[in-house]
C-alpha positions in Angstrom: 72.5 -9.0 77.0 70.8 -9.1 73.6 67.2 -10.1 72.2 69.2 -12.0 69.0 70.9 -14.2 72.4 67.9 -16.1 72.7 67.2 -16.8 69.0 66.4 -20.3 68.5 64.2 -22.5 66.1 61.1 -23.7 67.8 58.9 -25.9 65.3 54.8 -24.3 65.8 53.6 -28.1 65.9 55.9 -27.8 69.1 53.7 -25.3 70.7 50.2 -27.0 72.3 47.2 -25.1 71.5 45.2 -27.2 73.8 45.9 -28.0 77.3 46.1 -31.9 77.8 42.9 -33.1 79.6 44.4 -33.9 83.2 46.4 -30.7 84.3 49.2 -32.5 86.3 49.9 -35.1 83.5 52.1 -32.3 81.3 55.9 -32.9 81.4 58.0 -31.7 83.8 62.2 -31.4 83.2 64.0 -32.7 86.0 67.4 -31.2 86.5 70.0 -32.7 88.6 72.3 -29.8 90.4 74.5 -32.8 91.2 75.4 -34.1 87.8 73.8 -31.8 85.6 71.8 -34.6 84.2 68.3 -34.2 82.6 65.1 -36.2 81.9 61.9 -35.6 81.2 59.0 -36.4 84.1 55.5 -35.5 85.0 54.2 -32.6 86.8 52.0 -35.4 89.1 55.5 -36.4 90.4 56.7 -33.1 92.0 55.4 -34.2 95.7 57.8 -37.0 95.6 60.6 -35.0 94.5 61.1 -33.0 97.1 62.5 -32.7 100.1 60.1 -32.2 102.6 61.5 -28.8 103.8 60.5 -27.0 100.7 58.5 -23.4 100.8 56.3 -23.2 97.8 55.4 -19.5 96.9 52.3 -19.7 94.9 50.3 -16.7 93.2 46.9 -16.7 93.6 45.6 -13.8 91.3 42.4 -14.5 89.1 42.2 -13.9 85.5 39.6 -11.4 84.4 37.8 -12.1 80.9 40.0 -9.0 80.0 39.3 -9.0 76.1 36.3 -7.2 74.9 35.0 -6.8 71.2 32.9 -3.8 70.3 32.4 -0.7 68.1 32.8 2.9 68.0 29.7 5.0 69.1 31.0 7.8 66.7 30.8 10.6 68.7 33.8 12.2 68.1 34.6 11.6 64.8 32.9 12.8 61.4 32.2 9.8 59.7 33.6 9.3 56.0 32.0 11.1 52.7 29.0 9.1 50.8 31.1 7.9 48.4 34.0 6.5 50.7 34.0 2.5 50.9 34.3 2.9 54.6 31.3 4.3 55.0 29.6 1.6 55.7 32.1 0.3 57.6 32.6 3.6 60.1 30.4 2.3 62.7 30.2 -1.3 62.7 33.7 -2.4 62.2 35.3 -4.0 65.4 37.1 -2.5 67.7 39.2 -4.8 70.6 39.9 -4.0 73.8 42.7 -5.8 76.4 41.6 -4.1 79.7 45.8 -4.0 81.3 45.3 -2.1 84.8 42.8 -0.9 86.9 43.1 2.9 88.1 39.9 3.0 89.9 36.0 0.8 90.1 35.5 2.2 86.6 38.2 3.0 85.3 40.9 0.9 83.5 44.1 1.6 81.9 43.8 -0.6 78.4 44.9 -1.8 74.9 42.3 -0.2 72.3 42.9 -1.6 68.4 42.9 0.0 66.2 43.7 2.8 68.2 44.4 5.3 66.1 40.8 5.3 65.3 39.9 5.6 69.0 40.2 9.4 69.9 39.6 10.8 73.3 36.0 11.9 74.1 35.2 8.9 71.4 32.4 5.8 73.2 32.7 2.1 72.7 29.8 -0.2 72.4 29.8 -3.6 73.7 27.1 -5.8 73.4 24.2 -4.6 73.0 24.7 -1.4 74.5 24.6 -2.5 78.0 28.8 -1.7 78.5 30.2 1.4 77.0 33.8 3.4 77.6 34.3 6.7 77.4 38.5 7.1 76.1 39.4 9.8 78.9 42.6 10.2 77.6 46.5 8.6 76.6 49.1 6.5 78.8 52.1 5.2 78.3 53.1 2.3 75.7 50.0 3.2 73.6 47.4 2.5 76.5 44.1 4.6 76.3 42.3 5.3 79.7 38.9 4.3 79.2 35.6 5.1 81.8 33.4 1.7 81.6 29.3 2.5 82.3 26.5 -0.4 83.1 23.5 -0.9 84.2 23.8 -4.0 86.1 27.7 -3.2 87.2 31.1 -3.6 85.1 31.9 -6.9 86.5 28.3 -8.1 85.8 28.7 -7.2 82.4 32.2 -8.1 82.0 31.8 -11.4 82.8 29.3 -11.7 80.1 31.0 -9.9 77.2 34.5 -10.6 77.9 36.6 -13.2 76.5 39.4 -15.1 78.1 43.3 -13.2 76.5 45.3 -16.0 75.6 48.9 -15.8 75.1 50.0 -14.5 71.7 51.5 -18.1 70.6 47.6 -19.7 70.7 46.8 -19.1 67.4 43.4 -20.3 68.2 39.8 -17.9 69.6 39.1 -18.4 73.0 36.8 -21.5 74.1 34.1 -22.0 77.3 36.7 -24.1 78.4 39.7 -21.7 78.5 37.9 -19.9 81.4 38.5 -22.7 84.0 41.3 -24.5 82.2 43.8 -20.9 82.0 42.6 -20.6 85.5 45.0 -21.8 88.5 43.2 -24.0 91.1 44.1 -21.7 93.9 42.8 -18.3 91.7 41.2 -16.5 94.4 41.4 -12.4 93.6 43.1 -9.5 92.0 42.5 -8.2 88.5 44.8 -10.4 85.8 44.9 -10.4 82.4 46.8 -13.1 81.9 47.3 -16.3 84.0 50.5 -17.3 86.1 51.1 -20.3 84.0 53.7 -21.9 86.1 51.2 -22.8 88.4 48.7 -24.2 86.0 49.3 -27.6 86.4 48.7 -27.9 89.9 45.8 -29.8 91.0 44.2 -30.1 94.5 45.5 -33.3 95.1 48.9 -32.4 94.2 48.6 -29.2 96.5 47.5 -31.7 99.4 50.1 -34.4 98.9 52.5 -31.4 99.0 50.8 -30.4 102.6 51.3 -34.5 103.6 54.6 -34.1 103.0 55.2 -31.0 105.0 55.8 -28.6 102.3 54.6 -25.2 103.4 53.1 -23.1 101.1 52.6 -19.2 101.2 50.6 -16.9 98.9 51.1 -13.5 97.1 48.7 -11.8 94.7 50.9 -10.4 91.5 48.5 -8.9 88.3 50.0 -10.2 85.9 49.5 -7.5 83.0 50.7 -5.9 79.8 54.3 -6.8 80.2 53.7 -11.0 79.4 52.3 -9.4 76.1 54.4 -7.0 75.1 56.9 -7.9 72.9 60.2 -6.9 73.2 61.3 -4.1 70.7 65.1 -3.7 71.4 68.2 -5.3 71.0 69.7 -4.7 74.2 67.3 -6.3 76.8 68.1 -3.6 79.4 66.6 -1.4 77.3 63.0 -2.8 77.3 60.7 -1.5 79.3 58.4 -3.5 81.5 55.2 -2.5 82.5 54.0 -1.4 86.2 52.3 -5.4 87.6 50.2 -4.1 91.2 50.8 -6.8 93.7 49.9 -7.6 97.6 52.2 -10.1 99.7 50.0 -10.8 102.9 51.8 -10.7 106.3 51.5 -14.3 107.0 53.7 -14.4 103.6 56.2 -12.2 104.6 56.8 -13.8 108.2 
């Protein structure tokens, strides 16, 4: 199968930059298996659609604030002559940071630009100084392995300093609002960086007409990660790689 297979013209004033105010009211399409008919519906009416002997698998992983902005300590690298422009630039300029995986309490696999100004042994700066990393060395797919230090603790400061990664096609900054609203309602752990978004526009009442109805519903915990990001560099789509997601599918889920 080939990448130029799914080629298609999609208009940007097509794409939403905002979510609409009510999560449920966003269209739904309706396919029928029997006919093959379509029509467009709202989410708000999936309870009644049903059949009552549904199981609903939902994913409950939480979002991190993944994205950090900071700047090089300069430890590593000599800085340029007087009479480069960049001087001034050396140690102020910003340097991003998409945390992708967790290898340990401190220690994340993640997404350093520009990297190639990043080397290992170099420190970032975040804030005012109360989160650094230390680059510990290279991954795959361009990752850097960076050591976080804080005072107060790195989720403490994370929480803080970090800003919400929304999905390439937002061509918007994040907002206050983006950290509930790219959030699902039944979020409850894990380490994403990136939200399930099939289950965004699920609401608590939706979630207990569903239980009225008889609908079971079961739970797994899936990180999302690098792989929603990464675009896709080859032609032949078995030739992409996807990047390692950690997950955790509870007993209860499995029986």
């Amino acid at each position: 199968m080939n990448l130029s297979d799914f080629d298609y013209e999609l208009p940007a004033g097509s794409i939403a930059q905002r979510p609409l105010a009510e999560r449920d009211a966003s269209r739904m399409l309706l396919l029928s298996r029997a006919t093959g008919a379509w029509e467009d519906r709202q989410f708000r009416e999936l309870p009644a659609l049903l059949r009552d002997n549904e199981l609903l698998v939902l994913n409950d992983a939480r979002v991190l604030p993944a994205r950090l902005f900071g700047h090089r300590a300069g430890l590593r690298a000599a800085p340029p002559s007087e009479n480069s422009p960049a001087r001034d630039e050396f140690l102020t300029s910003p340097i991003e940071v998409l945390l992708v995986r967790q290898l340990a309490p401190d220690t994340w696999e993640a997404l350093v630009r520009p990297g190639r100004k990043i080397p290992v042994g170099e420190r970032i700066v975040f804030g005012e100084g109360e989160l650094q990393a230390r680059v510990e060395g290279r991954a795959e797919y361009g990752l850097r392995v960076l050591r976080f230090e804080s005072k107060n603790g790195f989720h403490d400061a994370l929480n803080r300093l970090g800003h919400i990664p929304l999905p390439p096609y937002i061509k918007r900054a994040d907002e206050p609002l983006d950290r509930e609203r790219y959030q699902t309602v039944y979020a409850r752990q894990g380490s994403a960086v990136a939200a399930p978004t099939a289950g965004l526009h699920f609401t608590p009442a939706i979630l207990e007409s569903l239980r009225q109805r008889g609908i079971e519903i079961a739970k797994v915990t899936l990180d999302v990660g690098l792989g929603t990001f990464e675009p896709i560099h080859t032609e032949s789509l078995e030739e992409h790689k996807i990047h390692v997601e950690s997950y955790e599918i509870p007993e209860g889920t499995v029986e």
